[in-house]
N, CA, C, O and CB atoms as a CASP TS submission, in Angstrom:
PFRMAT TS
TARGET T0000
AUTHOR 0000-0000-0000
METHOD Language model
MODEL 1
PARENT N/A
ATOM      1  N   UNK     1      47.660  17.965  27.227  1.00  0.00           N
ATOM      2  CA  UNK     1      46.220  17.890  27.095  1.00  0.00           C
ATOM      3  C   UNK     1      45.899  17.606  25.634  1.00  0.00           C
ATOM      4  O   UNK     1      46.223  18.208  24.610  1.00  0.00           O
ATOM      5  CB  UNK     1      45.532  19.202  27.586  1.00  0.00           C
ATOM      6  N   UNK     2      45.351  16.786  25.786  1.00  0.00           N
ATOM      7  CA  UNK     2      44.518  16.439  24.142  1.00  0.00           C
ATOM      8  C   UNK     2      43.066  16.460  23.627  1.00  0.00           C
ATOM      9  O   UNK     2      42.195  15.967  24.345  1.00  0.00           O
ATOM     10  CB  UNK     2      44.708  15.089  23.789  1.00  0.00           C
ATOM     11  N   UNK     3      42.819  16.868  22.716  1.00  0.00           N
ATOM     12  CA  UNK     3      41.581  17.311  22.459  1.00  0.00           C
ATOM     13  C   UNK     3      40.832  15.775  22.305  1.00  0.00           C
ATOM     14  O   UNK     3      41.390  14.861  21.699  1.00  0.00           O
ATOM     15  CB  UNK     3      41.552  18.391  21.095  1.00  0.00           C
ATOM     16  N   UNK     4      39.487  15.632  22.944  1.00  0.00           N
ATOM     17  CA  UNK     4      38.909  13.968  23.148  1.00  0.00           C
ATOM     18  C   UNK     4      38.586  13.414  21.525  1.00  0.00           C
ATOM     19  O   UNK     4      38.953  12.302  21.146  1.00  0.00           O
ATOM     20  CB  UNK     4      37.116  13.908  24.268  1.00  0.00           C
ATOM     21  N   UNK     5      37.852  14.370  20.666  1.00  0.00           N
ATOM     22  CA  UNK     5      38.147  13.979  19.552  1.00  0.00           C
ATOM     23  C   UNK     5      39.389  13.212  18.866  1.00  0.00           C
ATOM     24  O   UNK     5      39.252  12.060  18.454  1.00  0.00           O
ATOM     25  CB  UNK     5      37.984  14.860  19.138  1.00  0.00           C
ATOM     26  N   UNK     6      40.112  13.626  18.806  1.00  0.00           N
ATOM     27  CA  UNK     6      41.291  13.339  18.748  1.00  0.00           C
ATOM     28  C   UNK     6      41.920  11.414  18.958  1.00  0.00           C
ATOM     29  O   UNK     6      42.155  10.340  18.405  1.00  0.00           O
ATOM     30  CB  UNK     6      41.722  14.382  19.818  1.00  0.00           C
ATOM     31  N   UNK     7      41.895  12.193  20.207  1.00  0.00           N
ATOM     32  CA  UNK     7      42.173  11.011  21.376  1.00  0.00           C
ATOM     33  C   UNK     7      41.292   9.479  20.699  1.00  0.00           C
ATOM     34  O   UNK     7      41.782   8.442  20.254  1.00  0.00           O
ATOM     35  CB  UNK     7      41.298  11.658  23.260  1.00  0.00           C
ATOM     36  N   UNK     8      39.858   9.889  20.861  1.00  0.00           N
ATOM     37  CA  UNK     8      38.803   9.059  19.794  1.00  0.00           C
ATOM     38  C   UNK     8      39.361   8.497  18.723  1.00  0.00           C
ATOM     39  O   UNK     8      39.621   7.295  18.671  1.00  0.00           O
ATOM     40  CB  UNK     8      37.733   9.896  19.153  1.00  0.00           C
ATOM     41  N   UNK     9      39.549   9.178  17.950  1.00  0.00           N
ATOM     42  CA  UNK     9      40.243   9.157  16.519  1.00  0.00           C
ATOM     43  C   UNK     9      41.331   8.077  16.569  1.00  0.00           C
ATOM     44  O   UNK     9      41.374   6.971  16.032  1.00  0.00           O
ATOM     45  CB  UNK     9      40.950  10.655  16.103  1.00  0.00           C
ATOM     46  N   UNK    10      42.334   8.817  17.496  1.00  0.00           N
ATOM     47  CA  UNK    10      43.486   7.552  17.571  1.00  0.00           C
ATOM     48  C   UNK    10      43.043   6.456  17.914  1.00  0.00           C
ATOM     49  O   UNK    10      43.456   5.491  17.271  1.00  0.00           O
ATOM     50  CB  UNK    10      44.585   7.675  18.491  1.00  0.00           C
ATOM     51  N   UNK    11      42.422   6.297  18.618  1.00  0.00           N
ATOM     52  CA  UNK    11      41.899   4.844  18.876  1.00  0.00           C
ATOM     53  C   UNK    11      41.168   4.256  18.161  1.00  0.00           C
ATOM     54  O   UNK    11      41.583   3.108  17.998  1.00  0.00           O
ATOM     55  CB  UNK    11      41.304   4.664  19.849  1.00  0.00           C
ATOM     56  N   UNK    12      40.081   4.495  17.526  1.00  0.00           N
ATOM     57  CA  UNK    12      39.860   3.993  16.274  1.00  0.00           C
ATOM     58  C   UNK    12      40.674   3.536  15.389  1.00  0.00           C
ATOM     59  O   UNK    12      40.564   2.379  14.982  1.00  0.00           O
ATOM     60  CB  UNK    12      39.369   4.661  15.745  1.00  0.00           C
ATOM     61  N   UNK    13      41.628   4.373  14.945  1.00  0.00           N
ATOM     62  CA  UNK    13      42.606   3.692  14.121  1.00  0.00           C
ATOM     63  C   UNK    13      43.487   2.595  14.489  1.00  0.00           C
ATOM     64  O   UNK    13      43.915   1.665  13.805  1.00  0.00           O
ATOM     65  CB  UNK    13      43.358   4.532  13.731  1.00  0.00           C
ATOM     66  N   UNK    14      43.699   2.941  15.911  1.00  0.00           N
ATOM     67  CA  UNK    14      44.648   1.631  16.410  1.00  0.00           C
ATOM     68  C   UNK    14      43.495   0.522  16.050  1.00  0.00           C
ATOM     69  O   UNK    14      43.949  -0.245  15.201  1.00  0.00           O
ATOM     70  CB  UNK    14      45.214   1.622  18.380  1.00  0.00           C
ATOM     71  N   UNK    15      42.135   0.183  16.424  1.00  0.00           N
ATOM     72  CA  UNK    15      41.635  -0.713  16.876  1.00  0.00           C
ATOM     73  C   UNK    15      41.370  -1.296  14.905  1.00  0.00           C
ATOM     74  O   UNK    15      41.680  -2.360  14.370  1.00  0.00           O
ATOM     75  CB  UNK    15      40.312  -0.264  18.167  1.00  0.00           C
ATOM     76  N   UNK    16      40.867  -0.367  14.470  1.00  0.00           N
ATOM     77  CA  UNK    16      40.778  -0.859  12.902  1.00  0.00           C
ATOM     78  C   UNK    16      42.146  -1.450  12.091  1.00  0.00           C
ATOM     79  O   UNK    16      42.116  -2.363  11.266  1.00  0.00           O
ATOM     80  CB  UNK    16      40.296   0.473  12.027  1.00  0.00           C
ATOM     81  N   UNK    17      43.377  -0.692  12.535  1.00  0.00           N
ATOM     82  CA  UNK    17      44.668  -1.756  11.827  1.00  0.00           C
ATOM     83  C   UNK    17      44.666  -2.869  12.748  1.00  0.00           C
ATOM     84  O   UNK    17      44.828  -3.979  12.242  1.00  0.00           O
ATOM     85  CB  UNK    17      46.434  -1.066  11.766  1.00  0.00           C
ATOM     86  N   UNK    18      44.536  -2.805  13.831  1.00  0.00           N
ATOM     87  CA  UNK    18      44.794  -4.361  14.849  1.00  0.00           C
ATOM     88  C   UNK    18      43.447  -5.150  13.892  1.00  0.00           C
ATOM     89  O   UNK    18      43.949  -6.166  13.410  1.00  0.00           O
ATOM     90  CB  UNK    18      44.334  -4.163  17.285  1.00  0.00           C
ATOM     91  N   UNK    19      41.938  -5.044  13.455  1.00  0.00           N
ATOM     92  CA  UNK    19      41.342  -5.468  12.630  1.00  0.00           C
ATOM     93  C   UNK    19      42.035  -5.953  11.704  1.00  0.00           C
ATOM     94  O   UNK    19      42.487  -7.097  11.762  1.00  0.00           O
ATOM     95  CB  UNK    19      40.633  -4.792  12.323  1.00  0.00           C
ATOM     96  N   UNK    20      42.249  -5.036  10.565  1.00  0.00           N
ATOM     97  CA  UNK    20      43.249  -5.115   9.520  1.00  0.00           C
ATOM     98  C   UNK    20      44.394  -6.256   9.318  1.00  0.00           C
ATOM     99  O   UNK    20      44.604  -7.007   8.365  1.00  0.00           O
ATOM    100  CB  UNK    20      43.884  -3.963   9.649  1.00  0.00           C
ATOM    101  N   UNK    21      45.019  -6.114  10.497  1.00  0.00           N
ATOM    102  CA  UNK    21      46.068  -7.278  10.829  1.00  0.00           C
ATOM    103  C   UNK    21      45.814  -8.641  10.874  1.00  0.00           C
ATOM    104  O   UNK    21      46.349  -9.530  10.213  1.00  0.00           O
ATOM    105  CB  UNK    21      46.568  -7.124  11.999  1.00  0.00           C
ATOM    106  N   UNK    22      44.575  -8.757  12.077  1.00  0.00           N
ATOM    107  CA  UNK    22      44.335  -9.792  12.150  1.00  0.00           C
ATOM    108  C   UNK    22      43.915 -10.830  10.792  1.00  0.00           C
ATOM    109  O   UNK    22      44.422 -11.887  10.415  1.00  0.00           O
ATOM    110  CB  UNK    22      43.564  -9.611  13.033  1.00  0.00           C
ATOM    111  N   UNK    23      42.482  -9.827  10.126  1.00  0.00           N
ATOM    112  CA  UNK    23      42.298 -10.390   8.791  1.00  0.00           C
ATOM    113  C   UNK    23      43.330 -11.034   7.924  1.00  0.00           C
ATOM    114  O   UNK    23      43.190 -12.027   7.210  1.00  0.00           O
ATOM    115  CB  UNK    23      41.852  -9.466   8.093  1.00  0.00           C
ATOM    116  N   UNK    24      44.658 -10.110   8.158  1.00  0.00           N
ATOM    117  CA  UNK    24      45.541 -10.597   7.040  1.00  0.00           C
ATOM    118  C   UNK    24      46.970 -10.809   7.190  1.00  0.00           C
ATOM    119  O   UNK    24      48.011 -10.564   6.581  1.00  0.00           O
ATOM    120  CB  UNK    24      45.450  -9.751   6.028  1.00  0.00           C
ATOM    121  N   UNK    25      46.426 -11.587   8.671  1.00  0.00           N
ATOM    122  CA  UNK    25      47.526 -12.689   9.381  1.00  0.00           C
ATOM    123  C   UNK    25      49.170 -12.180   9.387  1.00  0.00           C
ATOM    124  O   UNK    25      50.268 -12.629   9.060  1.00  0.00           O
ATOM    125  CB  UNK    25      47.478 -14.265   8.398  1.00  0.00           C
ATOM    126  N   UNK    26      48.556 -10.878  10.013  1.00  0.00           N
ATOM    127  CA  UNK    26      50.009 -10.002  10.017  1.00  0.00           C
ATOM    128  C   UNK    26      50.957  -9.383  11.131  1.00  0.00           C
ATOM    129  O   UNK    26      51.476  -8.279  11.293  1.00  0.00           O
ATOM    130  CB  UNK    26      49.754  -8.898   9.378  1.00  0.00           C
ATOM    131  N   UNK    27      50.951 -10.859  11.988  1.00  0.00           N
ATOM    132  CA  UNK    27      50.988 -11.205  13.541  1.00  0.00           C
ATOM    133  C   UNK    27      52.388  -9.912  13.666  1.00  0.00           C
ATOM    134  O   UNK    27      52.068  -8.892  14.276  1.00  0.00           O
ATOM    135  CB  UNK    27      51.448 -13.364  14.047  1.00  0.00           C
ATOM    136  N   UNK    28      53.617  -9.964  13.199  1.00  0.00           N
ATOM    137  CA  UNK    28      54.221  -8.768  13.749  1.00  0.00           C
ATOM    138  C   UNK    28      53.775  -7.356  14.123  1.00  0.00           C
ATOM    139  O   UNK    28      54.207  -6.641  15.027  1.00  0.00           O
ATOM    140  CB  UNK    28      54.996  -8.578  13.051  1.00  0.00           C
ATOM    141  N   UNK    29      52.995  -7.159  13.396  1.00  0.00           N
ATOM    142  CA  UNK    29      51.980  -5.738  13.152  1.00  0.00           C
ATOM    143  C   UNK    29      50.975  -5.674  14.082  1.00  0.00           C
ATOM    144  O   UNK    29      50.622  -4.626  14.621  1.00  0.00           O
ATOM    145  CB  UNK    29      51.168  -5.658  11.717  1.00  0.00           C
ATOM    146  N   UNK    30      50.331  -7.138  14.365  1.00  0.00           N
ATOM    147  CA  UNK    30      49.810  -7.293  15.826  1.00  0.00           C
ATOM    148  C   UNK    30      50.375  -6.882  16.674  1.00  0.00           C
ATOM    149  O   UNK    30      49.936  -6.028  17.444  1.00  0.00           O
ATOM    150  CB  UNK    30      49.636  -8.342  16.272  1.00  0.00           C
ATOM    151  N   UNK    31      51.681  -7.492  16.736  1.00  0.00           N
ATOM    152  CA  UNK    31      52.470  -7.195  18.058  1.00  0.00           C
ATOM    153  C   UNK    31      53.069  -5.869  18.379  1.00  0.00           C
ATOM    154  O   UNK    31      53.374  -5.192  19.361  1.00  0.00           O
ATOM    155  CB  UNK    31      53.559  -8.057  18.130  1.00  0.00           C
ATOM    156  N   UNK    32      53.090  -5.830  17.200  1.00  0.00           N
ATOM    157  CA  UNK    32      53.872  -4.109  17.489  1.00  0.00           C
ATOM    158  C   UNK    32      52.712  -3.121  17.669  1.00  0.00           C
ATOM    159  O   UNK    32      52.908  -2.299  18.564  1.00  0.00           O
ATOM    160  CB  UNK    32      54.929  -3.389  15.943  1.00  0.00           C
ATOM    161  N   UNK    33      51.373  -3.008  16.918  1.00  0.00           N
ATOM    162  CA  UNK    33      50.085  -2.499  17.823  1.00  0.00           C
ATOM    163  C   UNK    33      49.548  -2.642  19.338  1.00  0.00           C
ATOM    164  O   UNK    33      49.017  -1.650  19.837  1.00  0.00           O
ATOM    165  CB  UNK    33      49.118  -2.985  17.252  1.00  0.00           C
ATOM    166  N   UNK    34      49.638  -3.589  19.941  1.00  0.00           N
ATOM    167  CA  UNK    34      50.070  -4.375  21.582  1.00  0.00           C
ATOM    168  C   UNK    34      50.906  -3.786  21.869  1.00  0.00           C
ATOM    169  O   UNK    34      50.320  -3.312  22.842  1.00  0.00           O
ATOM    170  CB  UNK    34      50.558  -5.869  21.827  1.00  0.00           C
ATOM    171  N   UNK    35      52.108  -3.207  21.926  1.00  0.00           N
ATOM    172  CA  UNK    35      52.614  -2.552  22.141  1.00  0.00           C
ATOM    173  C   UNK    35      52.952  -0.977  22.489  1.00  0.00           C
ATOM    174  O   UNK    35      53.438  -0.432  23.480  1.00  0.00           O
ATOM    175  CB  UNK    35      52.782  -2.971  21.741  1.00  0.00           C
ATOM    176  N   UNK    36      52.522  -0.547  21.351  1.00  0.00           N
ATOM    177  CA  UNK    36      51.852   1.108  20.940  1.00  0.00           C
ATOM    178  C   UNK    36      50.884   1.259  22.217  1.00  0.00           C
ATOM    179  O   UNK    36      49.882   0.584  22.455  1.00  0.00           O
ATOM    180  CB  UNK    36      50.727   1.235  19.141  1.00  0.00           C
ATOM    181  N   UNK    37      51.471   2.396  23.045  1.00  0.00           N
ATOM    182  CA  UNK    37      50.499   2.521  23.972  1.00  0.00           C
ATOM    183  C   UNK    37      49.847   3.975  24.088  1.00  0.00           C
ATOM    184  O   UNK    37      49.189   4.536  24.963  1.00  0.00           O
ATOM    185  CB  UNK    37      51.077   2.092  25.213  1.00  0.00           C
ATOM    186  N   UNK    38      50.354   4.370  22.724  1.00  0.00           N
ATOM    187  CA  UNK    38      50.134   6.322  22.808  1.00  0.00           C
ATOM    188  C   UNK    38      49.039   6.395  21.755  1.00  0.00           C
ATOM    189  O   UNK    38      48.895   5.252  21.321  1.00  0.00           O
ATOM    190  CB  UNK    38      51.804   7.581  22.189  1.00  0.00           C
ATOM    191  N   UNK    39      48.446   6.992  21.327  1.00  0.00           N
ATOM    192  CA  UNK    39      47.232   7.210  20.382  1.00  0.00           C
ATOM    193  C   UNK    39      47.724   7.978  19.792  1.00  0.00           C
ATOM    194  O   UNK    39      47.334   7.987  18.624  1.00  0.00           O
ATOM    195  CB  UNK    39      45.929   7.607  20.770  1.00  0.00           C
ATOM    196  N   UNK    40      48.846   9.082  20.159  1.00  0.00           N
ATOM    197  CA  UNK    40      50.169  10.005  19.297  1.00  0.00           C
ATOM    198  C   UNK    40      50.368   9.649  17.980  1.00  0.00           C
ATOM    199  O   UNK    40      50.644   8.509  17.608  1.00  0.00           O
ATOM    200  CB  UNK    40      51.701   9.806  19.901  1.00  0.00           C
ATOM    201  N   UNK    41      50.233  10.592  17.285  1.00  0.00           N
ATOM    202  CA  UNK    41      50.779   9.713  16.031  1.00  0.00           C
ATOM    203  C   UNK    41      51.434  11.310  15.329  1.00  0.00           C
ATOM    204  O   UNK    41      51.454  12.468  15.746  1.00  0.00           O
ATOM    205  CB  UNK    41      49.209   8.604  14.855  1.00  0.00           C
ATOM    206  N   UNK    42      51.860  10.705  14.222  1.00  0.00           N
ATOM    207  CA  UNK    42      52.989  11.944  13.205  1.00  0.00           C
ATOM    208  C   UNK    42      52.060  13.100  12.994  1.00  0.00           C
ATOM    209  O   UNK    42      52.625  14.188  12.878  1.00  0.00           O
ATOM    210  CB  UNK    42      53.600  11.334  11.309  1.00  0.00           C
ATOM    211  N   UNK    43      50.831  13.092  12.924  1.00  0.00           N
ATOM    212  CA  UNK    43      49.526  14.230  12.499  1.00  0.00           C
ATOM    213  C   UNK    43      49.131  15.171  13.410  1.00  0.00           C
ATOM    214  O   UNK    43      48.621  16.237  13.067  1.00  0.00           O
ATOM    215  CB  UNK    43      48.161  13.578  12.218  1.00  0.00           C
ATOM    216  N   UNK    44      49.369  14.789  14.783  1.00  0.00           N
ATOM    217  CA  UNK    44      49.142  15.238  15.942  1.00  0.00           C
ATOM    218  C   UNK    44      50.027  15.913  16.150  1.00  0.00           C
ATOM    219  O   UNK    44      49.695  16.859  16.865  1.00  0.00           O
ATOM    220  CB  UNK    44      48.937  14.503  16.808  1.00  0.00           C
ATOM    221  N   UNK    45      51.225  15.914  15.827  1.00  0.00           N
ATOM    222  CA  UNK    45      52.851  16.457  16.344  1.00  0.00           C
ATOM    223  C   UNK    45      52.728  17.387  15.016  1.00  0.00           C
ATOM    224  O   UNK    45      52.665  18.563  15.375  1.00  0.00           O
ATOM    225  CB  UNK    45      54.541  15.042  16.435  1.00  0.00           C
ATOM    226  N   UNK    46      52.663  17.232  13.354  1.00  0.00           N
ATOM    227  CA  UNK    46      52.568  18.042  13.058  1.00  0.00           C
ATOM    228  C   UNK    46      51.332  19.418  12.814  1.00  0.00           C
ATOM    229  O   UNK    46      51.410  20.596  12.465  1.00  0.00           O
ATOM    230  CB  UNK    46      53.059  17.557  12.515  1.00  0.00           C
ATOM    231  N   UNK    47      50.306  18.551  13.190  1.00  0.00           N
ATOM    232  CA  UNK    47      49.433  19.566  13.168  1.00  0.00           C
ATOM    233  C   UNK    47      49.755  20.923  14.681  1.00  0.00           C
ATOM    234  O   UNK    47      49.532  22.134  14.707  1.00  0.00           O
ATOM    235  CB  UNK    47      47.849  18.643  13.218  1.00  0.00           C
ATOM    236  N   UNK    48      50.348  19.976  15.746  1.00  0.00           N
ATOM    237  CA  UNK    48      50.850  21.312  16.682  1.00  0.00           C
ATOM    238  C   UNK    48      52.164  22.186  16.247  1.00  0.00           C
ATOM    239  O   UNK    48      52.480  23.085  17.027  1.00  0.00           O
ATOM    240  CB  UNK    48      51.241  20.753  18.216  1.00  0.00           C
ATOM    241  N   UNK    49      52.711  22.059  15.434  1.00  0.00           N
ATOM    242  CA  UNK    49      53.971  22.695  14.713  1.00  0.00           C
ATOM    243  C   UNK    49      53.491  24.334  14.738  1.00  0.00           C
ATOM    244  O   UNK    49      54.220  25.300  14.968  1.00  0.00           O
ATOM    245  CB  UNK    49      54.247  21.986  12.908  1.00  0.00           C
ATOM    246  N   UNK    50      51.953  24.338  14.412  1.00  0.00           N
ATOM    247  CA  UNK    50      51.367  25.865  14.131  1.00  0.00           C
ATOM    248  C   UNK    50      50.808  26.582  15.155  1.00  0.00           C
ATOM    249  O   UNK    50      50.168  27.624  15.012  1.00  0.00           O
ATOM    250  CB  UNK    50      50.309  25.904  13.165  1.00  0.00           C
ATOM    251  N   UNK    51      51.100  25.905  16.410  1.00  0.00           N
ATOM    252  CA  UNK    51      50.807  26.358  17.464  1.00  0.00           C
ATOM    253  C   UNK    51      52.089  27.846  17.855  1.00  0.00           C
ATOM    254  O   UNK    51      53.314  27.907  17.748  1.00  0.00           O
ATOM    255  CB  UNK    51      50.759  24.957  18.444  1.00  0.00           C
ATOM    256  N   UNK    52      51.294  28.605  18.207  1.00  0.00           N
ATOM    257  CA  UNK    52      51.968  29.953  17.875  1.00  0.00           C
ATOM    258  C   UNK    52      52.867  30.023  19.079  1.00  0.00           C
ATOM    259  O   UNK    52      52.625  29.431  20.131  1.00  0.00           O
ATOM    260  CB  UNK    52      50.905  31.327  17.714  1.00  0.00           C
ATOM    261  N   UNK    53      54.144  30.944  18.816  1.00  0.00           N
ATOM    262  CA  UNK    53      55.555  30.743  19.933  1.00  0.00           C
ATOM    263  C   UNK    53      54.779  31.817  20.812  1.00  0.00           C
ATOM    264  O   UNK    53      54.089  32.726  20.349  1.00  0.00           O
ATOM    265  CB  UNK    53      57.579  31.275  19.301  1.00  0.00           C
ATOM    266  N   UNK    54      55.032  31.530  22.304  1.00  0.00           N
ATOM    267  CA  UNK    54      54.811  32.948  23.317  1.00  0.00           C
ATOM    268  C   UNK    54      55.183  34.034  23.220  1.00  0.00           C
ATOM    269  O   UNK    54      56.265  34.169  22.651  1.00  0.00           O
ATOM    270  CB  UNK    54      55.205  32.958  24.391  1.00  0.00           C
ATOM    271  N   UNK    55      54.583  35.093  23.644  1.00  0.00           N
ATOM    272  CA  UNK    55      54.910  36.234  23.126  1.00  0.00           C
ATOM    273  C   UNK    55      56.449  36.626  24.284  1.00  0.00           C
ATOM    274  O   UNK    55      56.637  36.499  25.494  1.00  0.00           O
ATOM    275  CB  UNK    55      53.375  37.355  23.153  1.00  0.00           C
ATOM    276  N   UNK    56      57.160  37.056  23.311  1.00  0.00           N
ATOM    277  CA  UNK    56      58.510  37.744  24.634  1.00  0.00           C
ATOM    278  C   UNK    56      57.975  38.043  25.538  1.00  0.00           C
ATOM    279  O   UNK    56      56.894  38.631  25.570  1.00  0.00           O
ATOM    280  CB  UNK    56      59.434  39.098  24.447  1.00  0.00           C
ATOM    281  N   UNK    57      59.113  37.436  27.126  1.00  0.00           N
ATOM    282  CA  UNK    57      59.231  37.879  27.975  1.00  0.00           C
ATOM    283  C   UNK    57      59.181  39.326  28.455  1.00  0.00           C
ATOM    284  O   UNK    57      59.845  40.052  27.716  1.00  0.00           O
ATOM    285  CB  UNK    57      59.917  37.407  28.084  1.00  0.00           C
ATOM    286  N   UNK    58      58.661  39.894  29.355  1.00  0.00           N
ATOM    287  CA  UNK    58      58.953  41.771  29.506  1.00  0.00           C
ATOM    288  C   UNK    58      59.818  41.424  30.910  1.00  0.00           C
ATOM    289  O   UNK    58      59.889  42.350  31.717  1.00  0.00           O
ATOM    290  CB  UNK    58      57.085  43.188  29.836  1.00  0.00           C
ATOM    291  N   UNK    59      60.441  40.227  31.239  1.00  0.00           N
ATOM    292  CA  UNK    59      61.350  40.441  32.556  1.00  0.00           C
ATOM    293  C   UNK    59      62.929  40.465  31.775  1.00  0.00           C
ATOM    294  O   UNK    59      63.409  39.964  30.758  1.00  0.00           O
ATOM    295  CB  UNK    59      61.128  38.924  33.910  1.00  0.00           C
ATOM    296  N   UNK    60      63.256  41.066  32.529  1.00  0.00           N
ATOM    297  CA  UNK    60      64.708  41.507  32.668  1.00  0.00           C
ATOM    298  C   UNK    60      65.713  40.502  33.083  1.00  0.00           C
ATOM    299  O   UNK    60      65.838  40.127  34.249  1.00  0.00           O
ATOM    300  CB  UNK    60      64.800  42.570  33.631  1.00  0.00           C
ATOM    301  N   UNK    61      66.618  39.967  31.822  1.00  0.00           N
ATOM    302  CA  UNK    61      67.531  38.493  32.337  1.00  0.00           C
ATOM    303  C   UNK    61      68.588  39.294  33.065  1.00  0.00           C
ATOM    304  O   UNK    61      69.168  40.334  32.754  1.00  0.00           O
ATOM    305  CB  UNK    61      68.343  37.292  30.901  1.00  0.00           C
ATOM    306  N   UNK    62      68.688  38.324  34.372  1.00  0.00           N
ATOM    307  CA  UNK    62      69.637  38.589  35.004  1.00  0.00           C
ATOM    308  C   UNK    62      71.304  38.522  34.259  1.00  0.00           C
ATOM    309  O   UNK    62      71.748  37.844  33.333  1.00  0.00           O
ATOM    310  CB  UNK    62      69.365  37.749  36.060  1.00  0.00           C
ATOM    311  N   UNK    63      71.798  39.347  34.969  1.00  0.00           N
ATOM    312  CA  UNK    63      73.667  39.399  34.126  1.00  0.00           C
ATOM    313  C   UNK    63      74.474  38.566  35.422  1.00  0.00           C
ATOM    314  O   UNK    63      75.693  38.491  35.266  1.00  0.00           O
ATOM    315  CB  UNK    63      74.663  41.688  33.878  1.00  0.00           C
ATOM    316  N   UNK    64      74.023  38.054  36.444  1.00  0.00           N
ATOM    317  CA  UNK    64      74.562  37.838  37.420  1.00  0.00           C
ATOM    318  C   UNK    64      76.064  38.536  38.405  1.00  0.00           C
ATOM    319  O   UNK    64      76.768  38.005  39.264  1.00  0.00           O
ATOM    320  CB  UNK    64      74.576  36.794  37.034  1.00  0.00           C
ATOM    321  N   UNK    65      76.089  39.871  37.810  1.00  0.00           N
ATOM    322  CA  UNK    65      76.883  40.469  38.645  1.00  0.00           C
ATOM    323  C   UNK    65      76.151  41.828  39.161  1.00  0.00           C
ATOM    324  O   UNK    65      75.219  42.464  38.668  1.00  0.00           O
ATOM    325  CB  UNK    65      78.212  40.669  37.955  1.00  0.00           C
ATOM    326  N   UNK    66      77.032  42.065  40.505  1.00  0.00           N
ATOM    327  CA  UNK    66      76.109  43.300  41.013  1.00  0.00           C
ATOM    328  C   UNK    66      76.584  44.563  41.113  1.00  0.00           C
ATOM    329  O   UNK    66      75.849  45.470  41.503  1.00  0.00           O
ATOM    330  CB  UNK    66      75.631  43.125  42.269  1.00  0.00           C
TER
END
């Protein structure tokens, strides 16, 4: 799940470097934006890094003998 802001955001940016590109005839960078089909980017992955670990389990791991 992604927050729509976000989501927004990435796309904007895709759509402003595909701008960017075009202006300055930087057809690989085109292509490899055409490509890019995630709005994901390195900021998103590290900004969830601080997403806090679950708290321990309270079940009992099995030892598998009886």
């Amino acid at each position: 799940v992604m927050h729509p802001d976000l989501y927004w955001a990435g796309m904007e940016t895709q759509v402003r470097l595909g701008t960017w590109a075009t202006r300055y005839e930087l057809d690989e960078m085109k292509h490899r934006l055409r490509c890019w089909t995630s709005v994901f980017n390195v900021a998103s992955v590290i900004c969830n890094r601080r997403t806090p670990p679950p708290p321990p389990s309270r079940s009992q791991m099995s030892t598998g003998s009886v």
